[in-house]
mmCIF file as Biopython writes it, N, C-alpha, C and O atoms, coordinates in Angstrom:
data_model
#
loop_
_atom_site.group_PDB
_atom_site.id
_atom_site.type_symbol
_atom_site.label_atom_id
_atom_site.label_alt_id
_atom_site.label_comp_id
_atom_site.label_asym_id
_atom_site.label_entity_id
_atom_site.label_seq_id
_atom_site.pdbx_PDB_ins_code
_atom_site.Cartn_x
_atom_site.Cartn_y
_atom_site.Cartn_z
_atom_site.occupancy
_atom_site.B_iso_or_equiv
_atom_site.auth_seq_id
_atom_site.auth_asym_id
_atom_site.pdbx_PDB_model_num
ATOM 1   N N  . UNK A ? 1  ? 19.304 24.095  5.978  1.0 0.0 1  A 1 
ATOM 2   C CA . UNK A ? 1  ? 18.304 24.339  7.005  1.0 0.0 1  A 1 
ATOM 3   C C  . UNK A ? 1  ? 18.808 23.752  8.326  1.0 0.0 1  A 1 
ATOM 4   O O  . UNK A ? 1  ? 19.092 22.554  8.328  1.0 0.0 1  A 1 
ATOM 5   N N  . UNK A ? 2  ? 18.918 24.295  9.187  1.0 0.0 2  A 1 
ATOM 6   C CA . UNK A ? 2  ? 19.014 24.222  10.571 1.0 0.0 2  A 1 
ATOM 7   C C  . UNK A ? 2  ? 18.070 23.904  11.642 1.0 0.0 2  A 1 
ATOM 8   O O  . UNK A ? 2  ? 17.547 24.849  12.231 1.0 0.0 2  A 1 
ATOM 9   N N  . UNK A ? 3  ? 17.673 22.268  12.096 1.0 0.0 3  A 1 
ATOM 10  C CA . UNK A ? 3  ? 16.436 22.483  12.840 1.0 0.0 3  A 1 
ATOM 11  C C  . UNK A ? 3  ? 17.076 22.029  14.236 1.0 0.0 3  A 1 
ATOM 12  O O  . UNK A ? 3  ? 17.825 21.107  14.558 1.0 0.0 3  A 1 
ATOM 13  N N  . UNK A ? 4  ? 16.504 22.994  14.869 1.0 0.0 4  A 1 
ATOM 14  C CA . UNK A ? 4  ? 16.830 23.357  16.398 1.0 0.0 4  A 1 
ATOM 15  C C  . UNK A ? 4  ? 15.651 22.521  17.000 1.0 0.0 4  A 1 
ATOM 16  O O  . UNK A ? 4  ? 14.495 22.538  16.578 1.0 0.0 4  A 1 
ATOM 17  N N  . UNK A ? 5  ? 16.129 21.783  18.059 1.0 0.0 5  A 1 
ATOM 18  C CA . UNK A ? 5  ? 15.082 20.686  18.975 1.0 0.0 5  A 1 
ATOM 19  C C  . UNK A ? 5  ? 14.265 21.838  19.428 1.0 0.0 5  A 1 
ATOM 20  O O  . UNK A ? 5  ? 13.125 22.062  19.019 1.0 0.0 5  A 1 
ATOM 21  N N  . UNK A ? 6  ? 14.991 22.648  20.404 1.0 0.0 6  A 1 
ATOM 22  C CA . UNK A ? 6  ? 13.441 23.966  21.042 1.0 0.0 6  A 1 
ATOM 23  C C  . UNK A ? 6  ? 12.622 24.471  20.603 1.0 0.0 6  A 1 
ATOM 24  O O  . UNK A ? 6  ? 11.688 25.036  21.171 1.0 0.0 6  A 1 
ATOM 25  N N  . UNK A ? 7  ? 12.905 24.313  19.117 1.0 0.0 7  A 1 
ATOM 26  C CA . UNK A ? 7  ? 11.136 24.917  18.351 1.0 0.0 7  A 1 
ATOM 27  C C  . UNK A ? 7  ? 10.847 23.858  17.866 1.0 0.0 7  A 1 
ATOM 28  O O  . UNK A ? 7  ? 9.738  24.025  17.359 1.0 0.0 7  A 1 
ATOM 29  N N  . UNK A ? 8  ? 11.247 22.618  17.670 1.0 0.0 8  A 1 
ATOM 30  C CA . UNK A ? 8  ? 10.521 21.188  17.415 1.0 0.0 8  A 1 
ATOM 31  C C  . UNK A ? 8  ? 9.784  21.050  18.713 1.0 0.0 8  A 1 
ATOM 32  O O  . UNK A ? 8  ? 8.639  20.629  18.544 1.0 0.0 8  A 1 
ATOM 33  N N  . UNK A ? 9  ? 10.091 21.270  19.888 1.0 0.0 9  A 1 
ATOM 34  C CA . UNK A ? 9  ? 9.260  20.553  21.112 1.0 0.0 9  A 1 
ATOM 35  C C  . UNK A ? 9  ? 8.279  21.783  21.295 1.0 0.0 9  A 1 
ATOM 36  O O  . UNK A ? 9  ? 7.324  21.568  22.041 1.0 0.0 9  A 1 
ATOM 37  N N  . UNK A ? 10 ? 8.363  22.889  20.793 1.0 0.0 10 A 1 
ATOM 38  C CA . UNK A ? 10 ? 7.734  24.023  21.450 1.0 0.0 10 A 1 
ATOM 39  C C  . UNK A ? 10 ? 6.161  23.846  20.189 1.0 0.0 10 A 1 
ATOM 40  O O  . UNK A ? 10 ? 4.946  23.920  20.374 1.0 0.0 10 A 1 
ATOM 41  N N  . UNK A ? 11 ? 6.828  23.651  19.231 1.0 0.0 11 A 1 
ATOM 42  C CA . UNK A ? 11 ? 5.885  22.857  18.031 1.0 0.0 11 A 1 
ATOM 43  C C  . UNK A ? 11 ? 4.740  21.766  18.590 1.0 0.0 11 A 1 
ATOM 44  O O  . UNK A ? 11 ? 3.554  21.794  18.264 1.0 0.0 11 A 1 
ATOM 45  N N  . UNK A ? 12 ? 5.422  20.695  19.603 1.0 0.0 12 A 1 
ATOM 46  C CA . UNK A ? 12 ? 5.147  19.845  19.736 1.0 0.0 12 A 1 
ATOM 47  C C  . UNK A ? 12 ? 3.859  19.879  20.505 1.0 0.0 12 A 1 
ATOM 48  O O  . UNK A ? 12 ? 2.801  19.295  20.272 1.0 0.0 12 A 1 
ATOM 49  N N  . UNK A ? 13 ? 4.265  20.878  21.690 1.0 0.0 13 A 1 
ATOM 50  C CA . UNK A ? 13 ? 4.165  21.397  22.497 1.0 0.0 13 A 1 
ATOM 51  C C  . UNK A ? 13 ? 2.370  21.971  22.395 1.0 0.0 13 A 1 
ATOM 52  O O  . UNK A ? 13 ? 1.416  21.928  23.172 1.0 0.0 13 A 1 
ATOM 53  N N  . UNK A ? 14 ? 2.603  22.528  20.901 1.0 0.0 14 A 1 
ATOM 54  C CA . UNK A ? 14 ? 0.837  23.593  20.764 1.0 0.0 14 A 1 
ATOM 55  C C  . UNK A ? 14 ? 0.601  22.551  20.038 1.0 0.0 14 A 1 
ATOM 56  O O  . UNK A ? 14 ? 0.825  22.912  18.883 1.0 0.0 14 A 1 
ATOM 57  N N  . UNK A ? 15 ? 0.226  21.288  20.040 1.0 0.0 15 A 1 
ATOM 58  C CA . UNK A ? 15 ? -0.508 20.275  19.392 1.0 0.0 15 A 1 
ATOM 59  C C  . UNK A ? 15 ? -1.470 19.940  20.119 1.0 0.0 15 A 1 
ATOM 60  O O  . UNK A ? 15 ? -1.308 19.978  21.339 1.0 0.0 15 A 1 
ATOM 61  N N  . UNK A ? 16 ? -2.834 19.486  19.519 1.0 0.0 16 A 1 
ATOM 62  C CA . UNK A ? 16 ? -3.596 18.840  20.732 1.0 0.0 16 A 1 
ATOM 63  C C  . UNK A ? 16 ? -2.499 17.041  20.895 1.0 0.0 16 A 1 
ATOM 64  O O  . UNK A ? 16 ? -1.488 16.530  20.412 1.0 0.0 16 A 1 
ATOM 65  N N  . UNK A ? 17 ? -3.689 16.693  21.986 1.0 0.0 17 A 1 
ATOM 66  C CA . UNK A ? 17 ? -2.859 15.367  22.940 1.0 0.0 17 A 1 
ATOM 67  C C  . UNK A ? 17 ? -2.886 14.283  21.563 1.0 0.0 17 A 1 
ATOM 68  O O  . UNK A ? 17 ? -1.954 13.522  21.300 1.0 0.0 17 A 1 
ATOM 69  N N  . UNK A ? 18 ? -3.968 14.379  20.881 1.0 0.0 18 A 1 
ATOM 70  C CA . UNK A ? 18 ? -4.124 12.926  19.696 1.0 0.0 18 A 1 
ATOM 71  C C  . UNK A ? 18 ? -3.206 13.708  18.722 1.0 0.0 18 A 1 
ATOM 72  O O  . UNK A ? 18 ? -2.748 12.639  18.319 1.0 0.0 18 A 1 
ATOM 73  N N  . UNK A ? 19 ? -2.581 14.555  18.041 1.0 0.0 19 A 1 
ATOM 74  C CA . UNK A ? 19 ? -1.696 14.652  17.422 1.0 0.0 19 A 1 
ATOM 75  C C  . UNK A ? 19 ? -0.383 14.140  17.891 1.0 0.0 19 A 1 
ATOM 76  O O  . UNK A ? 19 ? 0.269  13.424  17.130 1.0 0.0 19 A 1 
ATOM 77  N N  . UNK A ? 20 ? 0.065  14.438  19.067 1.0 0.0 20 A 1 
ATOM 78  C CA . UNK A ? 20 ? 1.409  14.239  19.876 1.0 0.0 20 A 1 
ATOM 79  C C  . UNK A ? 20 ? 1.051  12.482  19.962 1.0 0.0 20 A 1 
ATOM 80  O O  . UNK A ? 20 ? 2.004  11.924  19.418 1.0 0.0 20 A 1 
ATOM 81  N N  . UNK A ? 21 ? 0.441  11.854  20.251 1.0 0.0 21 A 1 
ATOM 82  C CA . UNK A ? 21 ? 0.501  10.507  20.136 1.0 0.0 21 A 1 
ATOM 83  C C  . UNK A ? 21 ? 0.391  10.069  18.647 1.0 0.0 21 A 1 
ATOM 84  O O  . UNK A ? 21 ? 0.741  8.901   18.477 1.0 0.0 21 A 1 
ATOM 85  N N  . UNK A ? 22 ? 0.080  10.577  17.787 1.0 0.0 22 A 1 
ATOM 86  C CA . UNK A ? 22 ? 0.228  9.992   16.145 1.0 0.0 22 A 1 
ATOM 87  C C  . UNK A ? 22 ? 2.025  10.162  15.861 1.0 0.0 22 A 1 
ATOM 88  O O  . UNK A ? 22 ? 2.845  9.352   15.427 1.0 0.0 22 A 1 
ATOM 89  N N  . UNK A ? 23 ? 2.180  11.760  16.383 1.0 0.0 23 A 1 
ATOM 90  C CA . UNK A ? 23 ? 3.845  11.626  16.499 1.0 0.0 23 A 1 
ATOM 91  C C  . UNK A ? 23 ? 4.184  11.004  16.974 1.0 0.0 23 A 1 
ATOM 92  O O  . UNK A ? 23 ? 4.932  10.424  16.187 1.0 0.0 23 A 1 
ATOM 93  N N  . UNK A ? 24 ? 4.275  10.328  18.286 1.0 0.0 24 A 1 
ATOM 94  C CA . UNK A ? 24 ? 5.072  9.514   18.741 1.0 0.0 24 A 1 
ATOM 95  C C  . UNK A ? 24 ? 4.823  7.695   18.301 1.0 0.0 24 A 1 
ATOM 96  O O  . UNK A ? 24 ? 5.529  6.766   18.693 1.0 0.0 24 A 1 
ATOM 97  N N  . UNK A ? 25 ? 4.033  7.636   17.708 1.0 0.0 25 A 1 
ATOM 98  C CA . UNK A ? 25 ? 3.433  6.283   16.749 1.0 0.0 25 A 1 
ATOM 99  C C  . UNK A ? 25 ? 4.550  6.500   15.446 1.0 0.0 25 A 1 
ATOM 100 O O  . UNK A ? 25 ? 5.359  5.657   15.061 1.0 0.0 25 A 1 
ATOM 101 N N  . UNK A ? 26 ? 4.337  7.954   14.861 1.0 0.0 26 A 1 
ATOM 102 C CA . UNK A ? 26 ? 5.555  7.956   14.183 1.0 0.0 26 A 1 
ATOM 103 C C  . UNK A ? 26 ? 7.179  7.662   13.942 1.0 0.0 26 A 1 
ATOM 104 O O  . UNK A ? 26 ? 7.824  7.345   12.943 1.0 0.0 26 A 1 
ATOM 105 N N  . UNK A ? 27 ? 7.570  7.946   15.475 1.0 0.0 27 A 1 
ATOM 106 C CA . UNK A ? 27 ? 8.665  8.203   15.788 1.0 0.0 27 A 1 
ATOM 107 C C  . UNK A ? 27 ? 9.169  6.749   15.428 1.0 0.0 27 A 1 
ATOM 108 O O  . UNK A ? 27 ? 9.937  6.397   14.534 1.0 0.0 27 A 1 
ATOM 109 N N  . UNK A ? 28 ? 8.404  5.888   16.544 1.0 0.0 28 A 1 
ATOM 110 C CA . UNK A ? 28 ? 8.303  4.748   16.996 1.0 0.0 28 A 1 
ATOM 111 C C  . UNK A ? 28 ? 8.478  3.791   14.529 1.0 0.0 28 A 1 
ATOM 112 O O  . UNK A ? 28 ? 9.166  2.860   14.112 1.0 0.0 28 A 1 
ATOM 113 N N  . UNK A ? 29 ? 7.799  4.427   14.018 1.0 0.0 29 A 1 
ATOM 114 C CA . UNK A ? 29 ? 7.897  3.893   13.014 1.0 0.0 29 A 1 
ATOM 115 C C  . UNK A ? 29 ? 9.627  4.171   12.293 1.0 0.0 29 A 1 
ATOM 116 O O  . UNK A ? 29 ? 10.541 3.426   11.940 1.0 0.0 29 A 1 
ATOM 117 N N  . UNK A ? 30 ? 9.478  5.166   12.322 1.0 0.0 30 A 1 
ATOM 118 C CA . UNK A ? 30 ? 10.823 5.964   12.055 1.0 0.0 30 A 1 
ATOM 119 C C  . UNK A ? 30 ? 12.110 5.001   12.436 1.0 0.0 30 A 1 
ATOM 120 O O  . UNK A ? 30 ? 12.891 4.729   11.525 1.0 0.0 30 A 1 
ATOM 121 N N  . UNK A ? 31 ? 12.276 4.639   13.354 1.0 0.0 31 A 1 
ATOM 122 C CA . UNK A ? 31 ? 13.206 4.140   14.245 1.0 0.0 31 A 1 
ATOM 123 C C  . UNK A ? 31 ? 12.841 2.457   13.880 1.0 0.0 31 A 1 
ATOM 124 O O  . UNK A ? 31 ? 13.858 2.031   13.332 1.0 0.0 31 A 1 
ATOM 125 N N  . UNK A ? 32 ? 12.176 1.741   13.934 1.0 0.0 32 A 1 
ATOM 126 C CA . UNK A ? 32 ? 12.010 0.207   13.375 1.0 0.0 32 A 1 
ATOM 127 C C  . UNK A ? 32 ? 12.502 0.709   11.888 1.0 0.0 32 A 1 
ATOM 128 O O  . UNK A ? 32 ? 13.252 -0.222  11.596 1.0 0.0 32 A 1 
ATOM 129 N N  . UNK A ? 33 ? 12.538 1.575   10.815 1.0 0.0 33 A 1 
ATOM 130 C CA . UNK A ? 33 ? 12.777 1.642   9.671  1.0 0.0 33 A 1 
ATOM 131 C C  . UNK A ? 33 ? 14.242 2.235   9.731  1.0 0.0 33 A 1 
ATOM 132 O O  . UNK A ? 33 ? 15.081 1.722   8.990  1.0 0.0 33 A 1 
ATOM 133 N N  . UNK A ? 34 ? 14.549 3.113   10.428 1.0 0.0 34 A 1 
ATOM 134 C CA . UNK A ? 34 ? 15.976 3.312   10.107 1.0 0.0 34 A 1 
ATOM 135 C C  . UNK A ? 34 ? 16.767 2.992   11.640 1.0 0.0 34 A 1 
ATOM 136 O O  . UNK A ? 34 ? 16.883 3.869   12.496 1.0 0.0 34 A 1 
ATOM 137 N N  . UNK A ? 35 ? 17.205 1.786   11.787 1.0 0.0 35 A 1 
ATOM 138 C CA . UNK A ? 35 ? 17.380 1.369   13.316 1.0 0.0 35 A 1 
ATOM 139 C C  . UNK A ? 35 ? 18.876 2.314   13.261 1.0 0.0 35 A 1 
ATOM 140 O O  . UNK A ? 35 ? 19.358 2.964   12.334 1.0 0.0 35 A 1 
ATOM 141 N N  . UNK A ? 36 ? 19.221 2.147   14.257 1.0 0.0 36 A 1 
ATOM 142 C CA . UNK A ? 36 ? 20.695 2.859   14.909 1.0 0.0 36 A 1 
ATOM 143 C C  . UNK A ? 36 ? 21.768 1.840   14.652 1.0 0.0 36 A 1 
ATOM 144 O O  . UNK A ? 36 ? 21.524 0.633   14.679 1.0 0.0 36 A 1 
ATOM 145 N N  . UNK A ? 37 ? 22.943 2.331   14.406 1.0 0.0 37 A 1 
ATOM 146 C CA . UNK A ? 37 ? 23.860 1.209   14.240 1.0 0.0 37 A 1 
ATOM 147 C C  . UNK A ? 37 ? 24.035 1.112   15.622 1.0 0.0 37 A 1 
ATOM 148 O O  . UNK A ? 37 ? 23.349 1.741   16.428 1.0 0.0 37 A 1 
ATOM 149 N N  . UNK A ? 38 ? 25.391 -0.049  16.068 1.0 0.0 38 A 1 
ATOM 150 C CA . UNK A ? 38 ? 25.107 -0.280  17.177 1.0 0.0 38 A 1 
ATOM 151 C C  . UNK A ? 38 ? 26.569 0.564   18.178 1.0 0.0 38 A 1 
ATOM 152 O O  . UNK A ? 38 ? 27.012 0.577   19.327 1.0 0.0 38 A 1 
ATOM 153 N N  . UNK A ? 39 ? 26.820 1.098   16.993 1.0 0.0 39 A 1 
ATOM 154 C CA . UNK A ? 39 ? 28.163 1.900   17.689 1.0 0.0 39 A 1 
ATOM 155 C C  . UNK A ? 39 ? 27.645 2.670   18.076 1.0 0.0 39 A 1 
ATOM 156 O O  . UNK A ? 39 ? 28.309 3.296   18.902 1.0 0.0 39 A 1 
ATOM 157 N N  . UNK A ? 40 ? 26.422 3.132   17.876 1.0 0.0 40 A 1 
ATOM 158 C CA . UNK A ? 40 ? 25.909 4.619   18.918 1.0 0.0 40 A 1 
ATOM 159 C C  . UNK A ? 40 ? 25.069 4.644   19.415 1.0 0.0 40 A 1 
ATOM 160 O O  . UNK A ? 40 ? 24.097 5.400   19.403 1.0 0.0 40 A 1 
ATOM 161 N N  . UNK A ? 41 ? 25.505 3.223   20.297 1.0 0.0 41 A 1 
ATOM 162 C CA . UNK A ? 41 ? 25.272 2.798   21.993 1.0 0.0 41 A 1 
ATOM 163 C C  . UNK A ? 41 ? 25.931 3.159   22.711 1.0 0.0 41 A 1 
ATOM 164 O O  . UNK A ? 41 ? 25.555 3.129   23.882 1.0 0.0 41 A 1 
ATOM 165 N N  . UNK A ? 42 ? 27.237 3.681   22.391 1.0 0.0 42 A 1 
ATOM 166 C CA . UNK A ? 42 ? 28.887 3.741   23.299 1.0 0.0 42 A 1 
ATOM 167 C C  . UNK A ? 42 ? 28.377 3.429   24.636 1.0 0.0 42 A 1 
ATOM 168 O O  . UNK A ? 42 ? 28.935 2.572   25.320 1.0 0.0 42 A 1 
ATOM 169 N N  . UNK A ? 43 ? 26.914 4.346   25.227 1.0 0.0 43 A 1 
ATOM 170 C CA . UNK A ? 43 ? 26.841 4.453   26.572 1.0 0.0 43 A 1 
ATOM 171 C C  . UNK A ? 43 ? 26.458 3.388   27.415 1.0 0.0 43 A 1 
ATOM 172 O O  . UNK A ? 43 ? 26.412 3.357   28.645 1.0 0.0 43 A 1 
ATOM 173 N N  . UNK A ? 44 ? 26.153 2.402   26.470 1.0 0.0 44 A 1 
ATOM 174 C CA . UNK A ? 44 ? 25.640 1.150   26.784 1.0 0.0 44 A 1 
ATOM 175 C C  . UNK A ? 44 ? 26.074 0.165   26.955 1.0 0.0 44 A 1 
ATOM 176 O O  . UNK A ? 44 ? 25.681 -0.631  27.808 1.0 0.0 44 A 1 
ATOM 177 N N  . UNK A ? 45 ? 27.390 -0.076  25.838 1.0 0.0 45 A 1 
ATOM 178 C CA . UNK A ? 45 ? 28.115 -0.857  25.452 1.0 0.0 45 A 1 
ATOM 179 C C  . UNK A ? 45 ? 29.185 -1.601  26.336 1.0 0.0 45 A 1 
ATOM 180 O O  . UNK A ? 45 ? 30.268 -1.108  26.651 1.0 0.0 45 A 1 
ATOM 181 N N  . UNK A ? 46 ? 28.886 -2.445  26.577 1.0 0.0 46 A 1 
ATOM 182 C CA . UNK A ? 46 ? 30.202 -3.237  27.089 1.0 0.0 46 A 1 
ATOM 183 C C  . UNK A ? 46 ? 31.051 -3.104  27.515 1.0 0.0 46 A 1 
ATOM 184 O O  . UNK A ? 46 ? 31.097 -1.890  27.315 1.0 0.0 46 A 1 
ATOM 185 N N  . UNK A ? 47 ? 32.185 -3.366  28.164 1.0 0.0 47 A 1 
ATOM 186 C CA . UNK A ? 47 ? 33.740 -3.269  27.964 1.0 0.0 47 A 1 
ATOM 187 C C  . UNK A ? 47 ? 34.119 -4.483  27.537 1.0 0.0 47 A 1 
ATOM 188 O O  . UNK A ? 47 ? 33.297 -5.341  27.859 1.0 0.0 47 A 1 
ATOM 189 N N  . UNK A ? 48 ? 35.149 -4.941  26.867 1.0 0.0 48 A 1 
ATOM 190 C CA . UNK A ? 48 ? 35.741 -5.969  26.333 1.0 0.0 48 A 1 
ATOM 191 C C  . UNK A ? 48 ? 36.241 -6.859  27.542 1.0 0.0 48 A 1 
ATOM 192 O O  . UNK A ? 48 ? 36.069 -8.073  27.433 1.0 0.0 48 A 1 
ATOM 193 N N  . UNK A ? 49 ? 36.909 -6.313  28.810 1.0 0.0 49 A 1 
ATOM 194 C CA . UNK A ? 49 ? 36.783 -6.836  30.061 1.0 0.0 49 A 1 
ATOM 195 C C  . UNK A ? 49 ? 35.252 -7.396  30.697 1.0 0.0 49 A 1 
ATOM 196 O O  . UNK A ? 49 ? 35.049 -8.486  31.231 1.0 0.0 49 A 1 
ATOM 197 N N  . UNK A ? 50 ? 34.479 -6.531  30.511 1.0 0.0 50 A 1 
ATOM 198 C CA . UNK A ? 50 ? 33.216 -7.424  30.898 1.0 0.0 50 A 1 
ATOM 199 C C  . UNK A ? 50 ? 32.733 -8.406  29.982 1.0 0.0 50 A 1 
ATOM 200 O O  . UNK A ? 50 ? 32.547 -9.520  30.471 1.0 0.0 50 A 1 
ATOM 201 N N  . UNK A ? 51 ? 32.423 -8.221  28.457 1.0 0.0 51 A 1 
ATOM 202 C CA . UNK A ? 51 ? 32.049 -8.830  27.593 1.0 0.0 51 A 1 
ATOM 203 C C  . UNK A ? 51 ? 33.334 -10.305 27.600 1.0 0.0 51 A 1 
ATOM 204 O O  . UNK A ? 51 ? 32.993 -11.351 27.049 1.0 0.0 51 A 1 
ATOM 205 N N  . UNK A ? 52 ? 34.408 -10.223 28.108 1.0 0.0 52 A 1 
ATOM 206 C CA . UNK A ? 52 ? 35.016 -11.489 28.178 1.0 0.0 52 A 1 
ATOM 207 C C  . UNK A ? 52 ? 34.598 -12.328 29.473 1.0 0.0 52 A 1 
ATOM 208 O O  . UNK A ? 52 ? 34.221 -13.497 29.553 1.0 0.0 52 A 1 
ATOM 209 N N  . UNK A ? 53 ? 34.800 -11.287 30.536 1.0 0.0 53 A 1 
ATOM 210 C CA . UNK A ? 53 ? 33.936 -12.027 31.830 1.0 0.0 53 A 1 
ATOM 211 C C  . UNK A ? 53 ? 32.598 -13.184 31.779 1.0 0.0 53 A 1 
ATOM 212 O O  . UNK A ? 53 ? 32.434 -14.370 32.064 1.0 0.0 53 A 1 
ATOM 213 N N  . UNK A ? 54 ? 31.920 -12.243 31.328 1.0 0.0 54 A 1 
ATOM 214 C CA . UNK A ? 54 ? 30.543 -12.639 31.100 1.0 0.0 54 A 1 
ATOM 215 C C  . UNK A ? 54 ? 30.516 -14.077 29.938 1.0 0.0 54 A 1 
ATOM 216 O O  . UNK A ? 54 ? 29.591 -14.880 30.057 1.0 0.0 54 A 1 
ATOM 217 N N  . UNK A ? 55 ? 31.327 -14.241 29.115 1.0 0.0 55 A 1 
ATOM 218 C CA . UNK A ? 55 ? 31.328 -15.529 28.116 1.0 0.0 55 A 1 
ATOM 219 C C  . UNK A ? 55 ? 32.355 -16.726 29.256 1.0 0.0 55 A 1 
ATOM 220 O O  . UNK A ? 55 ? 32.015 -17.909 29.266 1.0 0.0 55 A 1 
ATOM 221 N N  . UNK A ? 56 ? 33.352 -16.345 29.985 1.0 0.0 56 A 1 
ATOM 222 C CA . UNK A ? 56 ? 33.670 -16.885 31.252 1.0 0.0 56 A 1 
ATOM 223 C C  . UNK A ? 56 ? 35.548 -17.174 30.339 1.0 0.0 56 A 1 
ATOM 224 O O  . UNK A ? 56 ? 36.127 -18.258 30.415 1.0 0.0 56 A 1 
ATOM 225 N N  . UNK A ? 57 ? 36.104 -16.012 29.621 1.0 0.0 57 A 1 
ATOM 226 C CA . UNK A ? 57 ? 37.519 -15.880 29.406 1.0 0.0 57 A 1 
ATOM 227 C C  . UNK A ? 57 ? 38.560 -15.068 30.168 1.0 0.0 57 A 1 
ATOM 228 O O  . UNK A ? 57 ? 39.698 -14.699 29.878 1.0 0.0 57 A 1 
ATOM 229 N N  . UNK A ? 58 ? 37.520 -14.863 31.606 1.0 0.0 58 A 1 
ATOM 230 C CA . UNK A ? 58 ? 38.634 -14.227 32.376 1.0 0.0 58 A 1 
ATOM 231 C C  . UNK A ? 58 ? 38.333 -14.919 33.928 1.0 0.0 58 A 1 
ATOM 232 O O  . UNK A ? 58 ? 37.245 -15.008 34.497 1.0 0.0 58 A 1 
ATOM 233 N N  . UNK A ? 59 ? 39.668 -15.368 34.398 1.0 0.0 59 A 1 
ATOM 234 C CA . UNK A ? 59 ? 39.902 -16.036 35.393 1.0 0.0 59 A 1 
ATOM 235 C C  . UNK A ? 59 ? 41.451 -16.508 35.219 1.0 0.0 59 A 1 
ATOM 236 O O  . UNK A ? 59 ? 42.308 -15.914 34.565 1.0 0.0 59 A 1 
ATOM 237 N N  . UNK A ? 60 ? 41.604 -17.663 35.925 1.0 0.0 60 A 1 
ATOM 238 C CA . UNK A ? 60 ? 42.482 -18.408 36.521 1.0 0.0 60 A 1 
ATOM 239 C C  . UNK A ? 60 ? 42.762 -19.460 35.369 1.0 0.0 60 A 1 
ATOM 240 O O  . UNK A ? 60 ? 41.946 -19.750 34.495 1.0 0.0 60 A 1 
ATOM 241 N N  . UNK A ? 61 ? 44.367 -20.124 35.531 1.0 0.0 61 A 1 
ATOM 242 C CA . UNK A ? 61 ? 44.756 -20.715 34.910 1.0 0.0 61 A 1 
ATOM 243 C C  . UNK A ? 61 ? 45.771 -21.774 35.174 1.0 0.0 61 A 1 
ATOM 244 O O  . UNK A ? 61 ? 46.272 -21.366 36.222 1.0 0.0 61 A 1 
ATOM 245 N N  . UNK A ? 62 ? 46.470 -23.044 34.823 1.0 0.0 62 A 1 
ATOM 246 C CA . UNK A ? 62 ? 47.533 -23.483 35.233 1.0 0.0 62 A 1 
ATOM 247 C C  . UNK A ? 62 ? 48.446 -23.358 33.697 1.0 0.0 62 A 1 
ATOM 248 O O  . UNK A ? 62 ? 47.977 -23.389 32.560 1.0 0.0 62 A 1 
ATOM 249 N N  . UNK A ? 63 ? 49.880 -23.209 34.112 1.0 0.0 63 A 1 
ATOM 250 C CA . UNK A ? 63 ? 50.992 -23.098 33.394 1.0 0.0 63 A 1 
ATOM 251 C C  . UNK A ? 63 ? 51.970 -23.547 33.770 1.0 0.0 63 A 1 
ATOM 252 O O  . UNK A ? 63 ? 52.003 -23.607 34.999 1.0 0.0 63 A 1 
ATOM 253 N N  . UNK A ? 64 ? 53.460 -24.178 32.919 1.0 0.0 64 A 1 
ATOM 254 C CA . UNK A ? 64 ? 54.127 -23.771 33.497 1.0 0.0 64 A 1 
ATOM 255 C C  . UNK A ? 64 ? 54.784 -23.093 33.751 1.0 0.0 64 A 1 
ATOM 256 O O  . UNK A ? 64 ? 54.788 -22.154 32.955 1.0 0.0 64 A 1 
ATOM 257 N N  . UNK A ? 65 ? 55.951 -22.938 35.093 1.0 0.0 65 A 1 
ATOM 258 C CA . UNK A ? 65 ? 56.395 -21.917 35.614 1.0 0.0 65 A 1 
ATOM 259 C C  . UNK A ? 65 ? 57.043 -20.865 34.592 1.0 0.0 65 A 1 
ATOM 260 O O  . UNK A ? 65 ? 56.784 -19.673 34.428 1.0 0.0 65 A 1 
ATOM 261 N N  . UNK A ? 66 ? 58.310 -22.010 33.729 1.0 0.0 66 A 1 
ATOM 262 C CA . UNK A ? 66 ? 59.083 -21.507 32.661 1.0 0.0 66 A 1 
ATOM 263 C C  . UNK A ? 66 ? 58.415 -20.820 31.259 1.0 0.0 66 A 1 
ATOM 264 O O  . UNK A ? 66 ? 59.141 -20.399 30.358 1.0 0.0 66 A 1 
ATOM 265 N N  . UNK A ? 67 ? 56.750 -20.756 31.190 1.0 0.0 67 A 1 
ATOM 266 C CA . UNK A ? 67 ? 56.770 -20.033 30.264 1.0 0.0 67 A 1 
ATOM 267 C C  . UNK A ? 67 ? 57.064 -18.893 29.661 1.0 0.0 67 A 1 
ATOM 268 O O  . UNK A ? 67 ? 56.769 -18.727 28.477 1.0 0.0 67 A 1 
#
C-alpha cells in the first residue's frame, strides 16, 4: 500500500475542527512513543567544528617550534 501525503491532508482536510485536533493530540502521542533517532536531524545538527568550538577545543596554543 502506498500512502500519498495529498490524500492524507485532503482527508484531513473534510474533518470537522475537533477531529483535526484529536489528530494532532495523536500525532503528538505517536512521536513521544516512537521518538526519531537523532541522525535524522542532519538539518539541525552540528558541525564537529562548531560542536568543538562550543565545548572551547578550538583556539590557540603554545608549542614548540621543532615539533
Amino acid at each position: 500500500m502506498v500512502i500519498k501525503f495529498e490524500d492524507i491532508s485532503k482527508d484531513i482536510d473534510t474533518l470537522p475542527e475537533e477531529a483535526q485536533i484529536l489528530l494532532l493530540d495523536f500525532i503528538q502521542l505517536l512521536k513521544k512513543r516512537y521518538p526519531q533517532p537523532e541522525s535524522a536531524n542532519h538539518s539541525q545538527e552540528k558541525s564537529l567544528y562548531e560542536k568543538f568550538n562550543e565545548i572551547g577545543l578550538i583556539g590557540c596554543c603554545s608549542v614548540e617550534e621543532n615539533l
